[in-house]
N, C-alpha and C positions, 0 to 999 in steps of 0.2 A: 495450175500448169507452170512450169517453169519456159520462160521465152528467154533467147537470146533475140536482142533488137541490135540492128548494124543499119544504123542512118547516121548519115555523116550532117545533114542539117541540125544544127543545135537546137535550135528552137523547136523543132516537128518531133529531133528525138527526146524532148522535153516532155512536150501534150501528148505523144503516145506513150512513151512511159508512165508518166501519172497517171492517164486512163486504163491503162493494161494494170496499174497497181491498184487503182478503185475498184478494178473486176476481183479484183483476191487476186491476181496471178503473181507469180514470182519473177521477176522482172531483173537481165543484167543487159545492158547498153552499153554500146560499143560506137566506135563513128570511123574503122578504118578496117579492110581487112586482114590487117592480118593479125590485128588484137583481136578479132573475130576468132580468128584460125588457132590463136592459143588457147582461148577460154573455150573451144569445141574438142580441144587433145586433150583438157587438163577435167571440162565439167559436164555431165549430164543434160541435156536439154529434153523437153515434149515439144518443141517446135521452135522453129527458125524463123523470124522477121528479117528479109534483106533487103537492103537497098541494092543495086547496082553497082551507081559511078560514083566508087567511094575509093578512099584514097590506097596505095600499095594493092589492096589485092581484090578486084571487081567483083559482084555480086555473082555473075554468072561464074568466072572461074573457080571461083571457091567454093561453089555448091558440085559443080561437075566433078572436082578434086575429092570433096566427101565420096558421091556417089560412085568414083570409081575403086576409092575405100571399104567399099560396100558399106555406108554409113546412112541410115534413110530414115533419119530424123526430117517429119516433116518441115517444107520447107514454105514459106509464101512468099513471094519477090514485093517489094513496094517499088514502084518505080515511075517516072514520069517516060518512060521510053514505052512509045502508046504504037507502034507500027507493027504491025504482023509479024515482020520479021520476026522483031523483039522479043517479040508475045513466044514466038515458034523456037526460038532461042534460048528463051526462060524454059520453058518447060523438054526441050534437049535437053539441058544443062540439070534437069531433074526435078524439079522446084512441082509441088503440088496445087497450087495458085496460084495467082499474078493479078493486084490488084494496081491501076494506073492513077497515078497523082494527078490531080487533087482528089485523097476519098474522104466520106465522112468517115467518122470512127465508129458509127452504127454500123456503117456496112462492113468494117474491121472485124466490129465482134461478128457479126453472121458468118463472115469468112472463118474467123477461127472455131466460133461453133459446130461448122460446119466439119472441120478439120479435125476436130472432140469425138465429133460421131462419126466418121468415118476411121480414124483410128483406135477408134473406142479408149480416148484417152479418159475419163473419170476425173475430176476434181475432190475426189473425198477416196479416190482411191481404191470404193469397193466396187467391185465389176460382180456380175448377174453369169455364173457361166451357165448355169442349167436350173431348173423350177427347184431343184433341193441342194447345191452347191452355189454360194458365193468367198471370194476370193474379196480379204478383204487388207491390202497390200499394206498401209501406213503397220498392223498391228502383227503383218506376217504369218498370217492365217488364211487356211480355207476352212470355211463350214459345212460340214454337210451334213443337212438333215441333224442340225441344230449340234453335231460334233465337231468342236474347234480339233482343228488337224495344224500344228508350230510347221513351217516352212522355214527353211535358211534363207538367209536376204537374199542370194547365191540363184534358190530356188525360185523366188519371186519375181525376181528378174528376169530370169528366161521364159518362167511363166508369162509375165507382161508381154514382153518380147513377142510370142507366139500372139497371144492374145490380138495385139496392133498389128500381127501380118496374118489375119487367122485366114482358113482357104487357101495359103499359099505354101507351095513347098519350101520350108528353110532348110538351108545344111549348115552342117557343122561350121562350116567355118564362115557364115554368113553370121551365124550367132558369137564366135567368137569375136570378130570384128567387131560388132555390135553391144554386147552383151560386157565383154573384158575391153571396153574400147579405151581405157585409161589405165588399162591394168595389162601384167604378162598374161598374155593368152595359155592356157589351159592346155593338154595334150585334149586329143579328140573321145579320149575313152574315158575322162574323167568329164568333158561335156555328156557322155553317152547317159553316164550315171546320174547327171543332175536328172538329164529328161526319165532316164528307169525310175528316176524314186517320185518324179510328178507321177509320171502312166498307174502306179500303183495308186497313188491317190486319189487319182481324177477318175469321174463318171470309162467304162470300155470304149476304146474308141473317140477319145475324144480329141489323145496324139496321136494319129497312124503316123508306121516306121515305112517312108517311102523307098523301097531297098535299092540301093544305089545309090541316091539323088538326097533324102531326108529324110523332115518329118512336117508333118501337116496337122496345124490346130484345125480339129473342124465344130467350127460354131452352130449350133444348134439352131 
């Protein structure tokens, strides 16, 4: 996984970096927001470590800022502000955890484990969509029933995309947001076409065309 970390403690964003780069993850630290807030317009992330009460631009406004971006890169707050409010205020603000200072880093990884499987993010990339299709993202392939099918990175993406919000309706321009979030956004009918030439690919049914609203990964 790729993490962005935003702790402004030198030291804690020291030991959780090293420990997050023992686990294999791909690791960029930050200690302010709004070096946070470039490296989120400029790079890809699977998930967001934040602190809070960190310098220029606070943990909670700068997640609420994404989210109303429609950007929903998971997010987990670290934070020593342990009061309900807070708690009820990190997760306003969007965040999908909230873990409270002082934690071990054991219960670090479970949290992000946790966060793995609930957005079925993959560390090797291949994802399971059906008993005779796997999608196997680093090599830009789907299998099926042992026939390697070339995807464009283009295609992979939205693929994924779908994938991490599967059950839910997306629209167009939730994917463009998301999808081109470093790039010019796409007109809507050239989105249309990435998702026509997946639906061709993929098991019947497995993007329905929500007519009006979207489209819906439905997982098996």
């Amino acid at each position: 996984m790729k993490i962005l970390l935003m702790e402004d403690d030198l030291i804690l964003n020291e030991i959780i970096e090293e420990h997050l780069l023992e686990k294999g993850h791909e690791v960029v630290s930050t200690f302010a927001g709004n070096e946070a807030e470039e490296l989120l317009y400029s790079q890809k992330f699977d998930l967001l470590l934040l602190d809070v009460n960190v310098p220029e631009i606070r943990g909670f406004d700068l997640l609420s800022d994404l989210r109303k971006n429609n950007i929903k890169t998971p997010a987990i707050f670290l934070t020593s502000l342990n009061l309900t409010d807070d708690i009820e205020r990190g997760f306003q603000s969007g965040c999908d955890d909230y873990i409270k200072k002082p934690f071990e880093l054991k219960e670090l990884d479970i949290r992000i484990n946790n966060i793995k499987r609930i957005f079925n993010i993959s560390s090797s990339n291949q994802i399971e969509l059906s008993t005779t299709m796997v999608l196997d993202a680093d090599n830009l392939l789907v299998i099926k029933e042992s026939e390697e099918i070339h995807l464009s990175k283009k295609e992979i993406e939205v693929l994924l995309y779908f994938i991490r919000n599967k059950n839910k309706i997306i629209s167009v321009e939730e994917l463009s947001s998301n999808v081109w979030v470093y790039e010019e956004s796409p007109n809507a009918s050239t989105i249309r076409t990435y998702i026509k030439n997946l639906r061709k690919i993929l098991e019947e049914n497995m993007i329905t065309n929500i007519r009006g609203v979207g489209y819906r990964f439905n997982s098996k």
